[in-house]
N, C-alpha and C positions, 0 to 999 in steps of 0.2 A: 241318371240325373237325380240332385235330392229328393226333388217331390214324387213321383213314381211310387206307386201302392211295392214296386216289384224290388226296389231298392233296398225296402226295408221289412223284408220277406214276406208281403202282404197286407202288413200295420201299416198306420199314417207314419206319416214324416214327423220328426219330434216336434210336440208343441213349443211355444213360445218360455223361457226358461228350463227348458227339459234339461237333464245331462245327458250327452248324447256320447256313446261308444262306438267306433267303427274297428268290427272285429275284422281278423285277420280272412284276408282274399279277401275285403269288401274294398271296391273302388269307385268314390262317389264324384261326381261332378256337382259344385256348387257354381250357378252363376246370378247373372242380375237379373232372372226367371223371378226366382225363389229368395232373394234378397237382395229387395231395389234399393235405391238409397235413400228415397221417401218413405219407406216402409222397410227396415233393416231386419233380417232376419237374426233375433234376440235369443239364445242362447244359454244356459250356464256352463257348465265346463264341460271342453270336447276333449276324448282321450280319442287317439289314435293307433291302435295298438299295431304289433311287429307284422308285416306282409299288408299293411291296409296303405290307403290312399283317400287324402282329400285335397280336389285339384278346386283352385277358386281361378273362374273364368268371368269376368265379365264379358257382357255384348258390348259391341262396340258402340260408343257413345250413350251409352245408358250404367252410372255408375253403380256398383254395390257398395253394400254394406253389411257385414257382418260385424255381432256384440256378442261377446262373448265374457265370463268370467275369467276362462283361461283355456289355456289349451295345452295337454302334453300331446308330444311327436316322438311315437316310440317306431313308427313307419314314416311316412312321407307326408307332407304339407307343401303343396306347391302350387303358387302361382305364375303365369307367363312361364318361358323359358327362353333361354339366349337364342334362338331361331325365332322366337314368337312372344319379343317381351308385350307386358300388358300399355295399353298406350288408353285407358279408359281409367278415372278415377277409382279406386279399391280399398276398401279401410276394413281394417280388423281394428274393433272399438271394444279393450279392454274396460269390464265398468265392475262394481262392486268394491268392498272395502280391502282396503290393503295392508296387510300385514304388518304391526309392529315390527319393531330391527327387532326385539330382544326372542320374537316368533323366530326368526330364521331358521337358526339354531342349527346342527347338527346331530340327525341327520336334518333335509329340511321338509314343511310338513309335508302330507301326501298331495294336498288340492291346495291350489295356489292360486294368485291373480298374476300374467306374465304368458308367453308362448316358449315352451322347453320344448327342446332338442333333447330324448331322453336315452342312453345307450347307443343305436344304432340311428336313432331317429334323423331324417333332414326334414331342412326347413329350408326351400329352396322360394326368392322373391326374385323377379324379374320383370322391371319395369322400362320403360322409355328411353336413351341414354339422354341427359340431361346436360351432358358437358359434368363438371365435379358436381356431385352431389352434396358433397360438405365442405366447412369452412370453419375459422373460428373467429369465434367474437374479438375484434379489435381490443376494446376496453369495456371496462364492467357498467353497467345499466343500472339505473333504479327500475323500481316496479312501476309500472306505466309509462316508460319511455314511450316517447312517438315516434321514434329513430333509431334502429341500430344500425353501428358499424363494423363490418368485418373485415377481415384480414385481404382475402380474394378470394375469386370464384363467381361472384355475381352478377360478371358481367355476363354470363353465362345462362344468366336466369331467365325465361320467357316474361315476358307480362300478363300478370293472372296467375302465376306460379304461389302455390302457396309454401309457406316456410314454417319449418318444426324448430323450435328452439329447445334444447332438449338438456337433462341438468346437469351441472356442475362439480354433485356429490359423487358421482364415482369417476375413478381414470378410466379412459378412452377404450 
């Protein structure tokens, strides 16, 4: 488990903005212990490096929240799995400033804001099935609509469900 003196070979568990490394053969279990959703466990950027693991588990009905700057996956990122998707709210809350286009650059820089899948890395998310997850916007919106419409799918939706609107600038 993250917080455990033994997890992190006797030192505390990273403070609050630390950059945190999980070397290889470390396998940590993050759940809603150690970042509630009222109290999110705040982060700057997590490397995961080749042979590690960080499993994010919430308890049931008690959601987390993890913040983080960014994260590379050069081992494993997983939460829920297709026998045991996650059915408790979970956000990875990317925050910090975001790079100019003219930054990208190739190659591109070394620390980023974003969740990379780097060489061999997975990034494995399994959630609730929800009926289709996605959709596309009917027709284009001003800024403060109090209505949108899409194509299909939502009838599919629970109530209380909440909806990502996510952008337009890159293709799918």
């Amino acid at each position: 488990p993250w917080g455990l003196l033994s997890t992190w070979g006797g030192a505390v568990a990273p403070s609050p903005g630390d950059n945190v490394t999980l070397k290889s053969g470390m396998r940590i279990l993050l759940s809603s212990i150690e970042a509630p959703a009222q109290e999110p466990l705040t982060l700057g950027f997590v490397f995961i490096e080749e042979n590690a693991t960080l499993v994010i588990s919430p308890l049931p009905k008690y959601p987390l929240l993890l913040r983080s700057k960014g994260i590379e996956v050069r081992g494993k990122l997983l939460a829920g799995s297709s026998d045991c998707p996650i059915n408790t709210s979970t956000i990875i809350e990317l925050y910090g400033d975001r790079l100019p286009l003219g930054s990208r650059g190739d190659p591109p820089p070394a620390i980023r804001k974003g969740v990379y899948a780097v060489g061999r890395g997975v990034v494995e998310f399994h959630g609730a099935d929800v009926g289709k997850g996605w959709t596309r916007i009917a027709s284009p919106h001003a800024a403060g609509s109090t209505h949108l419409f899409v194509r299909s799918g939502a009838e599919q939706w629970s109530p209380g469900s909440r909806i990502v609107v996510a952008t337009t600038h890159f293709r799918d």
